[in-house]
Every structure is written in structure tokens, then in C-alpha cells.
Backbone as ProteinMPNN parsed JSONL, in Angstrom:
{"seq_chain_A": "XXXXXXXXXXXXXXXXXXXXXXXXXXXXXXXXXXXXXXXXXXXXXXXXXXXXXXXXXXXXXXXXXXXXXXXXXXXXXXXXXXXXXXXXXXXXXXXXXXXXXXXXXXXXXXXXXXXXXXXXXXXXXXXXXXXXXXXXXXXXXX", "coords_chain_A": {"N_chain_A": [[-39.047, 35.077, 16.294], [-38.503, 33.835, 13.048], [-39.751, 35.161, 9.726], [-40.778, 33.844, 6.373], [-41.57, 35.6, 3.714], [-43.223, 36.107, 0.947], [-42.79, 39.122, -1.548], [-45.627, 41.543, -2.201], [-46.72, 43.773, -1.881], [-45.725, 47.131, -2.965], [-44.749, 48.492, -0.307], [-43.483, 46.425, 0.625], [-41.708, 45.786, -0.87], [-40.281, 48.249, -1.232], [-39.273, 47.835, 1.067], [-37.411, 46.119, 0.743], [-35.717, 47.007, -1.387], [-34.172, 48.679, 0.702], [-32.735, 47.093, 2.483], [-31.039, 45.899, 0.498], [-29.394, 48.237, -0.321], [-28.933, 48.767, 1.949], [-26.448, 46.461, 2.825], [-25.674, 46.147, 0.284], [-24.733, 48.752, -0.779], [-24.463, 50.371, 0.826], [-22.129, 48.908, 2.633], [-20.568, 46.888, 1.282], [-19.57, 48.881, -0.94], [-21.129, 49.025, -3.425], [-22.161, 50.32, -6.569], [-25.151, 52.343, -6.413], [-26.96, 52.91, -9.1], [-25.921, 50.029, -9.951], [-26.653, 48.453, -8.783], [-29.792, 48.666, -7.675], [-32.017, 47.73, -10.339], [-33.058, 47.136, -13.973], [-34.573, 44.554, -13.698], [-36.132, 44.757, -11.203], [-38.459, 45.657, -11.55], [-39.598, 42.903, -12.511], [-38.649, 40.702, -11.029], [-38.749, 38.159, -8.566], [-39.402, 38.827, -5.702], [-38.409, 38.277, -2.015], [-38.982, 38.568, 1.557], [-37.036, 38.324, 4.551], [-38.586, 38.14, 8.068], [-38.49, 40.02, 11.264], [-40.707, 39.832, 13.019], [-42.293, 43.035, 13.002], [-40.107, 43.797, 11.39], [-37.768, 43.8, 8.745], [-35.232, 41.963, 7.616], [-33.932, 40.343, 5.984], [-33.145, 39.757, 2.342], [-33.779, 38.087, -0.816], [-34.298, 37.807, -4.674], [-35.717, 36.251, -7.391], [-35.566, 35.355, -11.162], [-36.751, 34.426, -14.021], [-34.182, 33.493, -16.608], [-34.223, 31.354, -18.827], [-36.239, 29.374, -20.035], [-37.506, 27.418, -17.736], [-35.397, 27.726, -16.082], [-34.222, 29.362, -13.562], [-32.852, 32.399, -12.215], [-31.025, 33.365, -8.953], [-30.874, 36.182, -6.89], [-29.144, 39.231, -5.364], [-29.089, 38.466, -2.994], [-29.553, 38.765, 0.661], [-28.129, 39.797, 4.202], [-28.641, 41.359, 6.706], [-26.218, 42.774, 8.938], [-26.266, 42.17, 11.561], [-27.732, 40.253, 12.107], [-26.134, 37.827, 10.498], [-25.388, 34.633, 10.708], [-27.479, 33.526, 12.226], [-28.955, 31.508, 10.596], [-30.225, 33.114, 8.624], [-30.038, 32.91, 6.217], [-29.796, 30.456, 4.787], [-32.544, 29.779, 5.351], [-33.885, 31.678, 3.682], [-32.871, 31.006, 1.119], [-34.068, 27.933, 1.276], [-36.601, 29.027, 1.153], [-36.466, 30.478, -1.574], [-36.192, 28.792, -3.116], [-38.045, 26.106, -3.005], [-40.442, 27.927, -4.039], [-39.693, 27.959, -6.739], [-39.76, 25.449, -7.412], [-42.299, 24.76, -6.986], [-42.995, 26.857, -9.701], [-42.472, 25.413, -11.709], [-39.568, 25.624, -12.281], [-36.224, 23.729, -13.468], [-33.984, 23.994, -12.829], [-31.599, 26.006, -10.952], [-29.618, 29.151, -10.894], [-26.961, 31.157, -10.05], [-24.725, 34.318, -8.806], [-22.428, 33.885, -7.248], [-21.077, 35.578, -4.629], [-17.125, 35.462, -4.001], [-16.436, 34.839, -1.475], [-18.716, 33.717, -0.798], [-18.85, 31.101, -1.383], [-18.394, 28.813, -0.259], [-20.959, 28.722, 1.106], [-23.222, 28.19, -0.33], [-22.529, 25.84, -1.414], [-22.723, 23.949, 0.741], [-25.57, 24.296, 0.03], [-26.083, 22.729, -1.956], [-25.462, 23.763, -4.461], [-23.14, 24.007, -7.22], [-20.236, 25.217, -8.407], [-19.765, 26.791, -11.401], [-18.175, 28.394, -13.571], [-14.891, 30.242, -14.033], [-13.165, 32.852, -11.305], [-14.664, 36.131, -11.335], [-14.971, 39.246, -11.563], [-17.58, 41.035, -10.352], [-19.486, 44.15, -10.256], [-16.771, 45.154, -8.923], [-16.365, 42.938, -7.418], [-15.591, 40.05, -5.99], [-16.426, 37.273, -7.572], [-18.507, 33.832, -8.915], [-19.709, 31.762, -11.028], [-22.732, 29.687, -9.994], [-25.123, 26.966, -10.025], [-27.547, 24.506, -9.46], [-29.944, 21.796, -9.84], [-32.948, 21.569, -9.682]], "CA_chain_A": [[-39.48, 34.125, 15.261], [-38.259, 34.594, 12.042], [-40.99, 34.508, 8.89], [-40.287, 34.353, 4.961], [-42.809, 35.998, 3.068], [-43.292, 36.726, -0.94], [-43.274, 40.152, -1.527], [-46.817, 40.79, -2.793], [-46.616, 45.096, -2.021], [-44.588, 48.219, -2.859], [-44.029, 48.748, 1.046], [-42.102, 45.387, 1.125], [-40.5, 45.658, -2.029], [-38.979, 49.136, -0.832], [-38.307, 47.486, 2.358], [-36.146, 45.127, 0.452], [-34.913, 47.712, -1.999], [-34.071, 49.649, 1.961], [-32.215, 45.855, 3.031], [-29.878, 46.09, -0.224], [-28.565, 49.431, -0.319], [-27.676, 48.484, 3.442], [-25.423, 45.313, 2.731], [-24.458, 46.293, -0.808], [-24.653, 49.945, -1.463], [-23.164, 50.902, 1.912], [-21.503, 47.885, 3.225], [-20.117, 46.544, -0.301], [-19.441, 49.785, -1.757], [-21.63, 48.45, -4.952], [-23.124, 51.528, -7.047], [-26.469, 52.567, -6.288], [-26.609, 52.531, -10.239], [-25.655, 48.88, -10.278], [-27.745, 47.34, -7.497], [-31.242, 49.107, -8.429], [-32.189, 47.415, -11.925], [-34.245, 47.023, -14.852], [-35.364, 43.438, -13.922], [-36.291, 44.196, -9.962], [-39.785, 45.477, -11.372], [-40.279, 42.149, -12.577], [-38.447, 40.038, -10.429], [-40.278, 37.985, -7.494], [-38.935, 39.226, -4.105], [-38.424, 37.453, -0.896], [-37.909, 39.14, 2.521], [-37.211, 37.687, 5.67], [-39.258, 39.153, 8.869], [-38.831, 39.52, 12.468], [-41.742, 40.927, 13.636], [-42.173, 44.032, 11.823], [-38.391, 44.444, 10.792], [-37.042, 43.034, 7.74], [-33.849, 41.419, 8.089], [-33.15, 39.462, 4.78], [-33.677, 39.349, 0.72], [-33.234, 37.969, -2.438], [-35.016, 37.777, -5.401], [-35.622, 35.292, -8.437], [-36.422, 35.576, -12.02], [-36.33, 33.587, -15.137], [-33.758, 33.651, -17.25], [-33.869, 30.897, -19.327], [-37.433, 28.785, -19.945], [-37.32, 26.41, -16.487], [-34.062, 28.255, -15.598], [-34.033, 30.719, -12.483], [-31.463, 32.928, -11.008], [-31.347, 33.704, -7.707], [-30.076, 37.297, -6.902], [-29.44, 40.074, -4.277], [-29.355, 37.488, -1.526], [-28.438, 39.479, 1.825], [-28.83, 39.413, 5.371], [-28.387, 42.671, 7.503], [-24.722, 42.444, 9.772], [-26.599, 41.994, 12.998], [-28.477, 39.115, 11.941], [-25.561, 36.984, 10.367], [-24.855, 33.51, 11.57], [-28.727, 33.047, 12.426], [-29.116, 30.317, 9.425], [-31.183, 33.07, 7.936], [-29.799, 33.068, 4.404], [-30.211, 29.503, 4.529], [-34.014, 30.164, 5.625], [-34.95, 32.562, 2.754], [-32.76, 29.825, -0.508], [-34.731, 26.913, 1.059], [-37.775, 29.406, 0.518], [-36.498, 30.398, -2.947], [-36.003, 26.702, -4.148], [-39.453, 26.209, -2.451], [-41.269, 29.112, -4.748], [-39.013, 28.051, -8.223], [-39.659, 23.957, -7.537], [-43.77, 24.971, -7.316], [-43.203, 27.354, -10.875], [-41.874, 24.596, -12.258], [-38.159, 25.419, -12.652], [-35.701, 22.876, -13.188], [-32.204, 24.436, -12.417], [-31.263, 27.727, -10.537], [-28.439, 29.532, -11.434], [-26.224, 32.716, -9.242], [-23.372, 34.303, -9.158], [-22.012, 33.857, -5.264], [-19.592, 36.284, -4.066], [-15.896, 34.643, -3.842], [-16.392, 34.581, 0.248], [-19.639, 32.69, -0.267], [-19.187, 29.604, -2.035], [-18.86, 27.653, 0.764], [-22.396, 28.686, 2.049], [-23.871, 28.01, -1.431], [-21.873, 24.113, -1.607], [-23.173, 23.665, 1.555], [-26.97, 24.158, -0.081], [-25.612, 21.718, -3.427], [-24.682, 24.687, -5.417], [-21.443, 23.667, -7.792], [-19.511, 26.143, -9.106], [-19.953, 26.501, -13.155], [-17.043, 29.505, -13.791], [-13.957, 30.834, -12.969], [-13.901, 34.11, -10.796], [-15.048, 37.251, -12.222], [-15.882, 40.549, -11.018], [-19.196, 42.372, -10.957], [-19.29, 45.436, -9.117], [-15.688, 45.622, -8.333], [-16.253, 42.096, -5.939], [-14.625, 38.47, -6.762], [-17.702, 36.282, -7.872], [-18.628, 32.871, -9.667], [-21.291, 31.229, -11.447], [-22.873, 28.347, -9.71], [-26.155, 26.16, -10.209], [-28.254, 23.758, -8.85], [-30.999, 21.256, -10.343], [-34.074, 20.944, -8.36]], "C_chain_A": [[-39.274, 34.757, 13.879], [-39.301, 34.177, 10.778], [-40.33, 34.766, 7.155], [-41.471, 34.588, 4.117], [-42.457, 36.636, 1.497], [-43.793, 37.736, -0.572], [-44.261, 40.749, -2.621], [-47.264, 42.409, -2.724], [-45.491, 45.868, -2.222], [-43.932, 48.929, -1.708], [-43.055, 47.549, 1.223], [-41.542, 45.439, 0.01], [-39.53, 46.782, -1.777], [-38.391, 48.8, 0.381], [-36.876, 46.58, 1.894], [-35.106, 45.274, -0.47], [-33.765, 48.341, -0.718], [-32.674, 48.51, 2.228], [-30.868, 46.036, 1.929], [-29.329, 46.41, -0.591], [-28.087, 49.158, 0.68], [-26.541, 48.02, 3.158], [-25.029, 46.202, 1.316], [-23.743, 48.038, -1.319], [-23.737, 50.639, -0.041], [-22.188, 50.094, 2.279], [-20.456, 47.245, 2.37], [-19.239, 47.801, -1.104], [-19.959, 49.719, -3.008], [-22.253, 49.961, -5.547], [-24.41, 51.623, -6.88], [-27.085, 52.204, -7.873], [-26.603, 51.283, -10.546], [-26.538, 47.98, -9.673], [-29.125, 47.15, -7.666], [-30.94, 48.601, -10.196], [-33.451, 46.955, -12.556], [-35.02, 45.808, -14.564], [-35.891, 43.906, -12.411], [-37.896, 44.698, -10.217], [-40.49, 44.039, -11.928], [-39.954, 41.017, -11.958], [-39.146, 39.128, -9.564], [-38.767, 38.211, -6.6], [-39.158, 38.417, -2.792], [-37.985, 38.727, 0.354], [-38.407, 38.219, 4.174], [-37.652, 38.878, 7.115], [-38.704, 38.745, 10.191], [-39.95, 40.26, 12.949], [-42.166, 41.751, 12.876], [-40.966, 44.467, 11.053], [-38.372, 43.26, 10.209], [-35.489, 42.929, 7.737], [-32.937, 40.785, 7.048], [-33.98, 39.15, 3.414], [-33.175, 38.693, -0.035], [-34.367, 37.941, -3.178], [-34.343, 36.67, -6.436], [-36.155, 35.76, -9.725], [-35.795, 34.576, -13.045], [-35.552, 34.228, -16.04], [-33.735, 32.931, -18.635], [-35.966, 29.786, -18.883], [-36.85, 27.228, -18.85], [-36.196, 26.767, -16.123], [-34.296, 29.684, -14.803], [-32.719, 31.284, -12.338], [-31.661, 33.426, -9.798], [-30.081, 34.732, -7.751], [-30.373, 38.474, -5.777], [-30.044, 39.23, -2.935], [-28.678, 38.445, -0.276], [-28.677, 39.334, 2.494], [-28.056, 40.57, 6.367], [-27.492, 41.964, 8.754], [-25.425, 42.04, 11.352], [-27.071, 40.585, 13.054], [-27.433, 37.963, 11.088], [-25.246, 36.152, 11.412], [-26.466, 32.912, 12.529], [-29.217, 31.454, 11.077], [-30.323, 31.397, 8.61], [-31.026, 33.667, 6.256], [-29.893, 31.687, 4.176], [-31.768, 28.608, 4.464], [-34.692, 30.876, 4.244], [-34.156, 31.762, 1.617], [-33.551, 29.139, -0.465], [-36.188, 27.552, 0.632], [-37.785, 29.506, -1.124], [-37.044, 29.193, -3.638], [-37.419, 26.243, -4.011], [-40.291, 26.515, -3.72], [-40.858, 28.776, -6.614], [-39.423, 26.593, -8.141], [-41.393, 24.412, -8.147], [-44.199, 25.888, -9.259], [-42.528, 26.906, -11.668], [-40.447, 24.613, -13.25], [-37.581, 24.537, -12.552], [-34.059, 23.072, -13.097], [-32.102, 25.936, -11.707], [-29.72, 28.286, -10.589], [-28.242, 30.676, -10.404], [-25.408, 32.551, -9.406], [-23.294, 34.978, -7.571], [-20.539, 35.01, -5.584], [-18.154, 34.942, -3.918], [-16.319, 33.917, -2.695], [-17.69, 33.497, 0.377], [-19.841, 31.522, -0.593], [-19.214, 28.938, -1.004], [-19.884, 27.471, 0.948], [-23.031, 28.184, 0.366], [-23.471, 26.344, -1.555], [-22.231, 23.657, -0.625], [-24.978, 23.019, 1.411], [-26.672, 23.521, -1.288], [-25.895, 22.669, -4.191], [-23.451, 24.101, -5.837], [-21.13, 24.96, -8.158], [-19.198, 26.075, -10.407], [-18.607, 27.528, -13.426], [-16.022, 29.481, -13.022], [-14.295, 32.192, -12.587], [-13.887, 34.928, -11.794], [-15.261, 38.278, -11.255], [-16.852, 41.654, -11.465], [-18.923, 43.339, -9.89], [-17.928, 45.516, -8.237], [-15.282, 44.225, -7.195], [-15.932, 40.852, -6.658], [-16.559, 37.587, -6.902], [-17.164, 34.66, -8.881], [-19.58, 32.384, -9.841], [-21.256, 29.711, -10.677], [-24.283, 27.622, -10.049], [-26.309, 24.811, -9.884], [-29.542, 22.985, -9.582], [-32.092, 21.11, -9.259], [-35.131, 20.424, -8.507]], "O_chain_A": [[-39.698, 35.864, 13.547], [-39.697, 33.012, 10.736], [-39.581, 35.688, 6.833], [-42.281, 33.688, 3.896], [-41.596, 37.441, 1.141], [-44.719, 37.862, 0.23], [-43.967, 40.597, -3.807], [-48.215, 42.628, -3.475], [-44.387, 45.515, -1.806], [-42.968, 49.69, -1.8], [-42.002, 47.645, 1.854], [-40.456, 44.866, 0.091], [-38.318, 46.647, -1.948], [-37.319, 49.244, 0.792], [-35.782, 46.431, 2.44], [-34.121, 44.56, -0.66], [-32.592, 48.491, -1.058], [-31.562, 49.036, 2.18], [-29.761, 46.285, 2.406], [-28.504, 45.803, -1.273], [-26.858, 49.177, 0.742], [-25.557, 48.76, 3.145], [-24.035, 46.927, 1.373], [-22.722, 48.35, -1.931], [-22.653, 51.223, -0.029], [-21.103, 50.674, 2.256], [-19.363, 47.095, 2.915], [-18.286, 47.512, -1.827], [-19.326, 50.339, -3.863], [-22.841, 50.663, -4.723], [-24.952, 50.639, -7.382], [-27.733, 51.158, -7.911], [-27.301, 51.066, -11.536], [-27.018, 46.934, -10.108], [-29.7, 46.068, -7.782], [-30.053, 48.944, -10.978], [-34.493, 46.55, -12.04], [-36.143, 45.784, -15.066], [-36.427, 42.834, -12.132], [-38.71, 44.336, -9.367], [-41.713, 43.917, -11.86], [-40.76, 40.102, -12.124], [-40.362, 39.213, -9.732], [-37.594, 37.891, -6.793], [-40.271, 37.909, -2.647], [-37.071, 39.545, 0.245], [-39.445, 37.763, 4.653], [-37.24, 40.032, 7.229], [-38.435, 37.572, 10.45], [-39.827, 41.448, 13.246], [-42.536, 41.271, 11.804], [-40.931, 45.375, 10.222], [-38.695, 42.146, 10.622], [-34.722, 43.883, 7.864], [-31.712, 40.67, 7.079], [-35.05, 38.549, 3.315], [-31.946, 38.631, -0.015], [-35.449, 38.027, -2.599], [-33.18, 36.272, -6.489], [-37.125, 36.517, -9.669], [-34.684, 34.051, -12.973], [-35.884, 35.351, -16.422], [-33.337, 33.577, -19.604], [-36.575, 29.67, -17.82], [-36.07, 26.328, -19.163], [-35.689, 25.774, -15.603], [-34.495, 30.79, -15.305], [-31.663, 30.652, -12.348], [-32.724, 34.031, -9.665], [-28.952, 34.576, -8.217], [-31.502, 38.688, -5.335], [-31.035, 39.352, -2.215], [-27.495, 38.787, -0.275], [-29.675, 38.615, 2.458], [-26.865, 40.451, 6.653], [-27.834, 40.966, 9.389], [-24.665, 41.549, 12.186], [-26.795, 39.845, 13.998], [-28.077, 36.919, 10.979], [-24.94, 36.462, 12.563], [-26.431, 32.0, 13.355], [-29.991, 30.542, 11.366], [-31.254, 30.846, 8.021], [-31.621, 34.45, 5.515], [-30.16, 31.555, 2.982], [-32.106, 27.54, 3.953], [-35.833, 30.628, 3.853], [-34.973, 31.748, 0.696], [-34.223, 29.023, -1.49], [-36.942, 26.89, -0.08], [-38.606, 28.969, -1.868], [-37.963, 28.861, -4.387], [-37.982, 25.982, -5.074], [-40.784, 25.609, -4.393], [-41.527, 29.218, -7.548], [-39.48, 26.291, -9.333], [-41.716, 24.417, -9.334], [-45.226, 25.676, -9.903], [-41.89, 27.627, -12.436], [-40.196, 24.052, -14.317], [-37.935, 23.916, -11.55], [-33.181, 22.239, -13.318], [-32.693, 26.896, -12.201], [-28.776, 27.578, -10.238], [-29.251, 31.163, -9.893], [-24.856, 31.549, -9.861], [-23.774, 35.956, -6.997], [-19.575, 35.117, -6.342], [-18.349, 33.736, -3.762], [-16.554, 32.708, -2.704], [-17.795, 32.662, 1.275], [-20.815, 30.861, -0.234], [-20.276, 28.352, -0.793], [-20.259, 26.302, 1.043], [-23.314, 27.042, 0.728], [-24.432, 25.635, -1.854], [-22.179, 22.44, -0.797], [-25.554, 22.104, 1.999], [-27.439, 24.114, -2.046], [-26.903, 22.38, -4.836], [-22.673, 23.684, -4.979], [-22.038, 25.79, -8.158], [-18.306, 25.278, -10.696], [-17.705, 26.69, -13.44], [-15.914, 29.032, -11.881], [-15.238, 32.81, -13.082], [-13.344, 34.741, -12.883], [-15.748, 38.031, -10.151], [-16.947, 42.553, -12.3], [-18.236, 43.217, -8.876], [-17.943, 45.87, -7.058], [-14.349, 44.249, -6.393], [-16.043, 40.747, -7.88], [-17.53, 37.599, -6.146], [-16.059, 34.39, -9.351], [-20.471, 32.411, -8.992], [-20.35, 28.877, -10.657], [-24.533, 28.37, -10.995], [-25.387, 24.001, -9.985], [-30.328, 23.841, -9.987], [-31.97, 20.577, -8.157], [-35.779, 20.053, -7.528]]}, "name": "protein", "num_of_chains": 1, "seq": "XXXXXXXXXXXXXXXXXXXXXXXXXXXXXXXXXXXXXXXXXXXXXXXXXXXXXXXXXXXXXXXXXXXXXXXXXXXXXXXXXXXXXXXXXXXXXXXXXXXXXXXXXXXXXXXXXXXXXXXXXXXXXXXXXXXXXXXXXXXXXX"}
């Protein structure tokens, strides 16, 4: 059973710091440097549970007054193809509809737009690269 829980201690926030060095810092090749940042102490954190093992993050923060971004979305290689990156956005969107945001904004990897147009994400940009990886801006009203 999988659970999505706001992270609400410094044991699940390093669990979900632990989750995105996996996928991006090893898996990605992203800089340790680049991944760890100035906003993740004020971010809000999401991680997805099985049991006691954490399996999947992202985080949200305001950028813009009623404007979120959603960021560091991942989901550990064993656990792809479970729907559970589609489990922890509908939580995001969830958590940003209740703190009365009215748009969410990311920047999807190249490979993931589909999964993002799938959840009515458009695509606002052309590609770009952050950390060396093909990206694009997309957003959503909610």
C-alpha cells in the first residue's frame, strides 16, 4: 500500500534529500551542488511511502503570489510504472489547490512531457538545459 505524506520532520526530509541524490545525483549525473538548494529549507516536501521505505518525492514552493512550482519530482527505478508519480502530483495539486494557488508551474525533463500532458500540463518554452538534461517549462491552472 502505497501512502503520500507531507513532510512535517528532518528524518523525512533527509529521507527525501536520500530519494534525490539516488535518481538525480547518481542516476542523472546532476551535481550534488545543483540538486541540494537554497530553497529546499523552505520548500514543502512530499514523499511517497511503502511501509517504512520511501519510494518517491517532490517538493513545492511559491514563486510567484498564487503561483507554485513543482520540483524534484522522482520515483526510485524499482518502483517506476506503479502510477506513483502520478500519486504524489495529484497530492501536490491537492496541498497547492487547499493554499490557495491558482497555477503551478515546472520544468519537466524532455523524456517527461508526455507524463506531465497526460496530468493537463502544457508546455510554456522551448527546450533548455539545466543540469546538463533537455527540459521545458510547463504549467497548469488549478
Amino acid at each position: 500500500m502505497f501512502e503520500v505524506k507531507l513532510v512535517t520532520t528532518d528524518e523525512d526530509r533527509e529521507r527525501a534529500f536520500e530519494l534525490r541524490k539516488e535518481v538525480f545525483v547518481k542516476e542523472q549525473g546532476v551535481p550534488l551542488s545543483l540538486e541540494l538548494d537554497e530553497y529546499d529549507e523552505t520548500a514543502t516536501h512530499f514523499l511517497v511511502n511503502e511501509g517504512e521505505n520511501s519510494i518517491a518525492t517532490a517538493r513545492l514552493r511559491e514563486v510567484e503570489p498564487k503561483v507554485g512550482k513543482v520540483e524534484r519530482v522522482c520515483v526510485l527505478n524499482n518502483y517506476r510504472g506503479k502510477r506513483l508519480g502520478a500519486l504524489i502530483m495529484e497530492a501536490v495539486e491537492q496541498y497547492a489547490k487547499k493554499a490557495a494557488f491558482e497555477k503551478l508551474k515546472l520544468n519537466a525533463q524532455s523524456y517527461a512531457i508526455p507524463f506531465y500532458e497526460k496530468l493537463d500540463y502544457t508546455v510554456t518554452s522551448p527546450e533548455f538545459m539545466d543540469a546538463g538534461i533537455p527540459h521545458r517549462a510547463m504549467e497548469k491552472k488549478i
